[in-house]
C-alpha positions in Angstrom: -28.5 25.1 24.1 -27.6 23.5 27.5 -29.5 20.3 29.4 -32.4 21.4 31.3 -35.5 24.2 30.8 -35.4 26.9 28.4 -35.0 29.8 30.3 -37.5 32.8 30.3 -36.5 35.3 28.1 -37.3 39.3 28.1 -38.9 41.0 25.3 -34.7 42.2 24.4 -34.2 38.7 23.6 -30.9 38.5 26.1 -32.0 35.6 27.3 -32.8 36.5 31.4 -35.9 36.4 33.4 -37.6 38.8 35.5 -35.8 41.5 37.5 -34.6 39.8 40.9 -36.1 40.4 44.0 -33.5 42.5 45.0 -34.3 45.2 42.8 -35.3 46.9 45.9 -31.9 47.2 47.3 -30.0 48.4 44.1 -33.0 51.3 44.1 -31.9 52.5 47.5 -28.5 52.5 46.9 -29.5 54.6 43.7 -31.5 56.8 45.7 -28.6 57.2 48.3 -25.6 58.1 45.6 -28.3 60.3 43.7 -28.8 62.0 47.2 -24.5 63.0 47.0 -25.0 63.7 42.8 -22.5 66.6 42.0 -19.4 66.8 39.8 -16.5 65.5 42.2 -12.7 66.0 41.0 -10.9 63.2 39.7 -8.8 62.8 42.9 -11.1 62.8 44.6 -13.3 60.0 43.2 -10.1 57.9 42.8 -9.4 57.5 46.5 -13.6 57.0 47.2 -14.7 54.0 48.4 -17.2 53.9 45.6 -14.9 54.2 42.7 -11.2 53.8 43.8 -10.9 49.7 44.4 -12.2 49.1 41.1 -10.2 51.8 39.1 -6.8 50.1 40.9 -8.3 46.5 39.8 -8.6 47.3 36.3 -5.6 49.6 36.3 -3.7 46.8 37.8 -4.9 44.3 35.5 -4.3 46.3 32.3 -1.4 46.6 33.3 -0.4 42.8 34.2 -1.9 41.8 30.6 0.2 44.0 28.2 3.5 43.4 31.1 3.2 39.0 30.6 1.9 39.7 26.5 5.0 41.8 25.8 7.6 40.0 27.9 6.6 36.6 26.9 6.3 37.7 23.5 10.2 39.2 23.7 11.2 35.9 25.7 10.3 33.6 22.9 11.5 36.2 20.3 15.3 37.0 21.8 15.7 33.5 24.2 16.6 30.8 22.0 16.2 28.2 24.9 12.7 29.4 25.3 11.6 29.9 21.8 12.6 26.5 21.0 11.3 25.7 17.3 9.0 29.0 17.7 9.6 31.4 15.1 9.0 35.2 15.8 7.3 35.6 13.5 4.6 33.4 14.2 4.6 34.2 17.9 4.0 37.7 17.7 0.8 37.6 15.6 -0.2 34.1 17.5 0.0 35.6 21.0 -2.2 38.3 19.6 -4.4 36.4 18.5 -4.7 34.0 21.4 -5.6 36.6 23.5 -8.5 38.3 21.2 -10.1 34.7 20.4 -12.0 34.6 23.7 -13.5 38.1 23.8 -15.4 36.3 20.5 -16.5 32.9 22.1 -17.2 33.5 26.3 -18.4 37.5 26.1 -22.0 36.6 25.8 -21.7 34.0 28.4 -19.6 36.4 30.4 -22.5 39.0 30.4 -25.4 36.8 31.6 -23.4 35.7 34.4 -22.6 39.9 35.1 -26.4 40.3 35.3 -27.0 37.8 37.2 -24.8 37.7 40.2 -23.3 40.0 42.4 -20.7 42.0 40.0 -18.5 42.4 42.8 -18.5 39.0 44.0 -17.8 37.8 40.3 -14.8 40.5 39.8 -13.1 38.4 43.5 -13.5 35.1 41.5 -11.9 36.1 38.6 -9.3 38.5 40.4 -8.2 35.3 42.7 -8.6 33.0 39.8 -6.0 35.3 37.6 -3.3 34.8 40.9 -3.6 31.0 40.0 -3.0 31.8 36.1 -0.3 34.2 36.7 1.3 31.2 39.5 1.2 29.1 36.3 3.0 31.7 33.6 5.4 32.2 36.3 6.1 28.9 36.4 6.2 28.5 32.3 8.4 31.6 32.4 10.8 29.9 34.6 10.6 26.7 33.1 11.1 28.0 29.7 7.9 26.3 28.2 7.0 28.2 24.5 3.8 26.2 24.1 2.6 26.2 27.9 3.1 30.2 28.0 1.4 30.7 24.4 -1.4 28.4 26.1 -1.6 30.8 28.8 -2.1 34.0 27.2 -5.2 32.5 26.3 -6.8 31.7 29.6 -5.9 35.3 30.0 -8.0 36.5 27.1 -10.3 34.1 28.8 -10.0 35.9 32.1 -10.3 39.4 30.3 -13.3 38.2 28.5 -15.3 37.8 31.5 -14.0 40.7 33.5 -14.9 43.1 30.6 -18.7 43.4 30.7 -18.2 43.9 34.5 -15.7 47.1 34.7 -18.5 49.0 32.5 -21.6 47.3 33.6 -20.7 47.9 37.2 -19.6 52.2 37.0 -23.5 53.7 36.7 -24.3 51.1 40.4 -21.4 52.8 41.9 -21.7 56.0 40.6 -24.2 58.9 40.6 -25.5 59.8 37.6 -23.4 63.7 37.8 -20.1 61.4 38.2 -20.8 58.6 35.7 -19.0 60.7 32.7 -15.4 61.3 34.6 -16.0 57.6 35.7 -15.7 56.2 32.0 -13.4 59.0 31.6 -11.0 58.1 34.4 -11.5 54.2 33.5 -10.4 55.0 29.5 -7.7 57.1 31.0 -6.0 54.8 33.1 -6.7 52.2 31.3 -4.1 52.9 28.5 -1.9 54.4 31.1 -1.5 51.1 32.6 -1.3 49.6 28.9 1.7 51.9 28.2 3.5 51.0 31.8 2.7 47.2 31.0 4.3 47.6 27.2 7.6 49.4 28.8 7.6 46.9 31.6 7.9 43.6 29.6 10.4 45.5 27.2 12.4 46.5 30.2 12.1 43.1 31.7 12.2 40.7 28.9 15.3 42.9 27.8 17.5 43.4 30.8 16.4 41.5 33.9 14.9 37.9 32.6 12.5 35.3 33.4 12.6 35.6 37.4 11.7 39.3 37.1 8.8 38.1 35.2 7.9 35.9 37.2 7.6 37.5 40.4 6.3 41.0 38.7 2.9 39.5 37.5 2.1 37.7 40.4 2.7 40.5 42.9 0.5 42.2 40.8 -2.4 39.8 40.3 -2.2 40.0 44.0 -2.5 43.8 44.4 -5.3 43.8 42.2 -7.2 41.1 43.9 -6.5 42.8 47.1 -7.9 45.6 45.3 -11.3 44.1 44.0 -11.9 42.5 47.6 -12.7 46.6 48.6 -15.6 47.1 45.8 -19.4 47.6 46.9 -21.5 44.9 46.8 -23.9 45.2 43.6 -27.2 42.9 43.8 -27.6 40.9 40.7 -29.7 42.8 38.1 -31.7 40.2 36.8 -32.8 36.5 37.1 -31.6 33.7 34.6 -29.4 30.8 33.2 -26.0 31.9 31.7 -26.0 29.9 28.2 -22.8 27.7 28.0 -22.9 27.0 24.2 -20.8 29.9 24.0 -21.2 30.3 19.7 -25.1 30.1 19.8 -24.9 32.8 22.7 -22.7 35.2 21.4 -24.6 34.8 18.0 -28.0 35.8 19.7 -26.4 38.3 21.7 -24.6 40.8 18.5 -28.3 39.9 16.6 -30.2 41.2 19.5 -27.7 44.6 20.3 -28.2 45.2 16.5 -32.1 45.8 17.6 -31.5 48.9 19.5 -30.4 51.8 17.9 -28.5 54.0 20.2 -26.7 51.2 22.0 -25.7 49.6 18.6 -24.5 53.2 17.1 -22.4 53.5 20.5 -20.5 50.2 19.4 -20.1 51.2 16.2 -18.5 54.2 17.6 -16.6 52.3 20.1 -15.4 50.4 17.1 -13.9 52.5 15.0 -12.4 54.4 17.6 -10.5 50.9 18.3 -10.2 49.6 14.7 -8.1 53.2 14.1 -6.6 52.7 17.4 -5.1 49.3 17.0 -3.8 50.4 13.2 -2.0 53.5 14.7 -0.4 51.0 17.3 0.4 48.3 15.4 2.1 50.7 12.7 4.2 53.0 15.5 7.5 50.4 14.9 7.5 50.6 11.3 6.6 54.5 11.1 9.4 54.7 13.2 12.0 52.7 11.7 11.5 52.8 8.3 9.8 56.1 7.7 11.3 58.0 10.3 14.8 56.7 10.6 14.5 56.2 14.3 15.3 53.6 17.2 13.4 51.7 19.1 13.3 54.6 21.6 11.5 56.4 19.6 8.4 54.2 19.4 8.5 53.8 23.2 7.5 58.0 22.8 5.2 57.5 20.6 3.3 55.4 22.7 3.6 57.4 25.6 2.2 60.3 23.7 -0.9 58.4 22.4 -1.4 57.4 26.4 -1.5 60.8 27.7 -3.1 62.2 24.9 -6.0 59.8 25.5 -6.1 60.1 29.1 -5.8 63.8 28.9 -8.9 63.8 25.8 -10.9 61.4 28.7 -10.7 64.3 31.6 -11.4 67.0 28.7 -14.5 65.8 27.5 -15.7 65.3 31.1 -14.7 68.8 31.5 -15.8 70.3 28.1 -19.5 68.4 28.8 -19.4 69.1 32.7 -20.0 65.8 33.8 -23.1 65.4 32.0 -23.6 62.2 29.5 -24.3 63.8 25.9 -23.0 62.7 22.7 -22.4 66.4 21.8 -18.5 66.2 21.6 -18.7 63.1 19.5 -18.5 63.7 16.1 -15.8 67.0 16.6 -13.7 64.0 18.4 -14.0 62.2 15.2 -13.3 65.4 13.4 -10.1 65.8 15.2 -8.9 62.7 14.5 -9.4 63.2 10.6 -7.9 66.0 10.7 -4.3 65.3 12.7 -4.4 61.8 10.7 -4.2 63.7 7.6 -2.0 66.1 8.6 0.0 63.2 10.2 0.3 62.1 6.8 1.4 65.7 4.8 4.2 66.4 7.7 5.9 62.4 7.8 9.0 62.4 5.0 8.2 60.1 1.9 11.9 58.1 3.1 14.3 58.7 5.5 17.5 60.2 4.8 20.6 58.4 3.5 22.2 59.0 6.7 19.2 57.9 8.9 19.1 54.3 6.9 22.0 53.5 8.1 22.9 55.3 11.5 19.1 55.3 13.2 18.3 58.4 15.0 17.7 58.3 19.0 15.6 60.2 21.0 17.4 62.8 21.6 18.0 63.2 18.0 14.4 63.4 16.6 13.3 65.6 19.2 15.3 67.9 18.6 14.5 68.2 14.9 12.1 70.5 14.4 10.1 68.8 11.9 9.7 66.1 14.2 7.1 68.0 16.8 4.7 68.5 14.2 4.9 64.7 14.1 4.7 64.7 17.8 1.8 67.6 18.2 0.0 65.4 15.3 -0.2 62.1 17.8 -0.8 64.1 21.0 -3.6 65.2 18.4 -5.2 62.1 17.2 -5.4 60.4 20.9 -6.2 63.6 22.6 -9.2 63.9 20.0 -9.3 60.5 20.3 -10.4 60.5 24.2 -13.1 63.3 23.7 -14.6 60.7 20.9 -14.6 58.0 23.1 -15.8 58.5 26.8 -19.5 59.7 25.9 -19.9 56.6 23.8 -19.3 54.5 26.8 -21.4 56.7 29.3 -24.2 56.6 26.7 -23.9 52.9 26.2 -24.2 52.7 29.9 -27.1 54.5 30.2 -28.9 53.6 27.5 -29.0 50.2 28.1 -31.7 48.3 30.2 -30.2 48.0 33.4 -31.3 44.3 33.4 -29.2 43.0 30.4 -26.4 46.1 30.9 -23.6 43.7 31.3 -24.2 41.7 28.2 -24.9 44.7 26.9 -21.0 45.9 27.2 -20.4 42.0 26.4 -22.0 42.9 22.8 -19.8 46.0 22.2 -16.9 43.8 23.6 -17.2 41.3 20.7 -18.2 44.0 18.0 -14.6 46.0 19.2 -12.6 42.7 19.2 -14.3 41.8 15.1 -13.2 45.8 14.7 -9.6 44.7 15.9 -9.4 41.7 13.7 -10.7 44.0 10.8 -7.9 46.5 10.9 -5.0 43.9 11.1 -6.4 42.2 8.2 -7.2 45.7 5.9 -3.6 46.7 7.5 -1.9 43.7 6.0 -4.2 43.9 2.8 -3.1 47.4 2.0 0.0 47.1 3.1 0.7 44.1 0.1 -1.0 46.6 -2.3 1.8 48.7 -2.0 0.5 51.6 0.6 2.8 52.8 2.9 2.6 53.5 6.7 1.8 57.5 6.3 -0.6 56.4 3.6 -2.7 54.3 6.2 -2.8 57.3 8.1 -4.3 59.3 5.1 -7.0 56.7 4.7 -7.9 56.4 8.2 -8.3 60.4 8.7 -10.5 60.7 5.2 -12.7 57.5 6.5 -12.6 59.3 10.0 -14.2 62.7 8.7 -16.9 60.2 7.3 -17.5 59.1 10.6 -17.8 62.5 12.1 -20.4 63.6 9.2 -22.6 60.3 10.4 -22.3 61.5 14.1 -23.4 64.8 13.3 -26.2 63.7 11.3 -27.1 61.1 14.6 -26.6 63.4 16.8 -30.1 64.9 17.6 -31.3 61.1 18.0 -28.8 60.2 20.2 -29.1 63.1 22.2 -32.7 63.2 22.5 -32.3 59.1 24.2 -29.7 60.2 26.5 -32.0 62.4 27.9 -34.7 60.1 28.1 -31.8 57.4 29.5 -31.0 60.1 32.3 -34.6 60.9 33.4 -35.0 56.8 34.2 -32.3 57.0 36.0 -33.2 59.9 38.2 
């Protein structure tokens, strides 16, 4: 524990004191966005003053991570003056796992300080604070440094750490309670929009333009997105307290407290497994396509586009299916979708590629116009659309759910829950893998475990309906 008093702790354990004295404030703004409540397109709310800055900061960010992770990561791979004595094949996995390591050791701490401080004061800090990290890749880019650029993607996981809680926390202050499900929806949306243009980006850049590319691309864009957070609402600090600084002890008593309440700790678990499936599918799409499907590069470049729209297209479903109302009702036929275009996934991928396609690999062009191959494609667009209709009313009932007082370290909890779900699907990836399964078995195994998950939602579902509408009464 740090120097000094104990602080006062709530009944939840989280470690903060009473609500501030500006509670006040935050109910009047409440009272004014409830007075607009109604379901408002998604254009619409994108270009509000409301919602739009921080959509564009966390678009913009996303997109800046995955662009510096990929290109460095190429860089070192295909640059023998940068990779120095770096082998790939350490890299790749390393840079991962630099990144992830944070969301573990500085997401509790990173959610005390969300509740309490201004959330859009603390989103400027880290937004101009990222322009000084980026200013220092940028450098390491041009200078060629393997070590000082591996070093860097994890301030960066550091920086993505602490602006997690925040981009969550922050959406039921801005929004009415009518908007707060095409909110999360839009947020999950973009958000692996941006991922995908970030991926292409530091392939394109790392591939054909270099290091000065690079270099000017993630700064300009750390700039936008400050630029961007400078527009957000001010948001009164929810709560009163010390941030704890012994960052193991904190994140320790804030996973052991979330595992208390039921709802919210279901809503990880959720949250969870939608990423622990997630980052399988992704980390397979290369070897699916290369080795299974006989394709090029190209072809996993689709794939991944596919997956995006399909989960930003799931996203504005949901909030369309459920009419902008937070319910948990779509939930376990998300799961049930995913089950069901994993396994078929797995029945429509060939047991080996051809002859002819192990040694001459098939382009774009080619595999699309197989016809076998859209069943592969529907399959995908399956899985992620199904994926984003799981999803969204996880986050809008971990939102609401939550006490509005410990919200941010709320997320914070789910943050480091997702990141151990990460870490647990690269390790059972690579465990299976040795054991001989291949890459359309995987997808078997994850559609059977899915359809479990769907039973347990449908079983949970009265329960977790019946405190969403007890969450949504407190609000109003």
């Amino acid at each position: 524990m740090p120097n000094g008093p104990e602080p006062v702790f709530l009944s939840s354990g989280f470690g903060l004191g009473r609500p501030a004295t500006t509670s006040g404030c935050r109910s009047g703004m409440t009272q004014a966005i409830a007075g607009a409540e109604r379901q408002t397109g998604a254009a619409r709310l994108l270009v509000s003053r409301r919602f739009g800055p921080l959509f564009w900061t966390q678009f913009l960010s996303a997109f800046n991570d995955n662009a510096l992770k990929n290109a460095l990561v190429l860089l070192i791979a295909y640059r023998p003056d940068i990779a120095g004595n770096w082998s790939p094949g350490i890299v790749i996995p390393l840079a991962g796992g630099l990144f992830i390591v944070p969301f573990f050791l500085c997401s509790a701490t990173a959610g005390m300080l969300a509740d309490t401080m201004d959330k859009a004061r603390l989103i400027r800090l880290i937004k101009l604070t990222e322009i000084g990290v980026m200013l220092a890749a940028a450098a390491g880019v041009m200078l060629g440094h393997a070590g000082w650029l591996l070093a860097l993607l994890c301030v960066m996981g550091v920086e993505a750490a602490f602006f997690g809680p925040l981009k969550y926390a922050i959406l039921p202050d801005l929004l009415a309670p009518g908007e707060l499900l095409l909110g999360n929806a839009l947020v999950e949306g973009g958000t692996f929009l941006a991922i995908l243009l970030g991926t292409v980006a530091g392939m394109l850049i790392a591939g054909n333009h270099g290091a000065g590319v690079v270099a000017v691309l993630i700064v300009a864009v750390a700039l936008a997105a400050w630029g961007a957070s400078r527009h957000i609402r001010p948001i009164p600090p929810a709560a009163e307290g010390r941030p704890d600084w012994n960052l193991v002890a904190a994140t320790a008593r804030l996973v052991r407290e979330s595992a208390r309440v039921k709802v919210t700790f279901r809503s990880m678990l959720g949250i969870s497994w939608f990423w622990l499936v997630g980052a399988m599918y992704l980390s397979q799409f290369p070897s699916y396509a290369r080795f299974v499907l006989g394709a090029k590069e190209g072809v996993v470049t689709l794939f991944l586009t596919i997956f995006s729209v399909g989960i930003a297209a799931g996203s504005l479903l949901c909030n369309r299916i459920l009419g902008g109302r937070v319910s948990p009702r779509t939930v376990p036929w998300g799961a049930l979708g995913i089950g069901l275009f994993s396994i078929d996934l797995w029945a429509a991928s060939p047991a080996m590629p051809s002859s002819a396609a192990a040694t001459q690999l098939a382009s774009v062009a080619v595999f699309v116009a197989n016809p076998a191959s859209w069943r592969i494609i529907i399959d995908l667009f399956g899985i992620a659309l199904a994926g984003g209709i799981f999803i969204v009313p996880l986050y809008a009932l971990l939102q609401v759910a939550s006490d509005e007082r410990v919200r941010a370290q709320t997320i914070a909890a789910n943050n480091v829950v997702n990141a151990a779900a990460m870490v647990v699907a690269a390790l059972a990836t690579m465990a299976l893998v040795a054991a001989g399964v291949s890459v359309p078995g995987l997808f078997l195994l994850a559609g059977i475990a899915t359809l479990g998950v769907a039973a347990v939602f449908w079983r949970l579902g009265p329960g977790l309906a019946a405190a969403t509408i007890m969450a949504e009464g407190d609000r109003s």
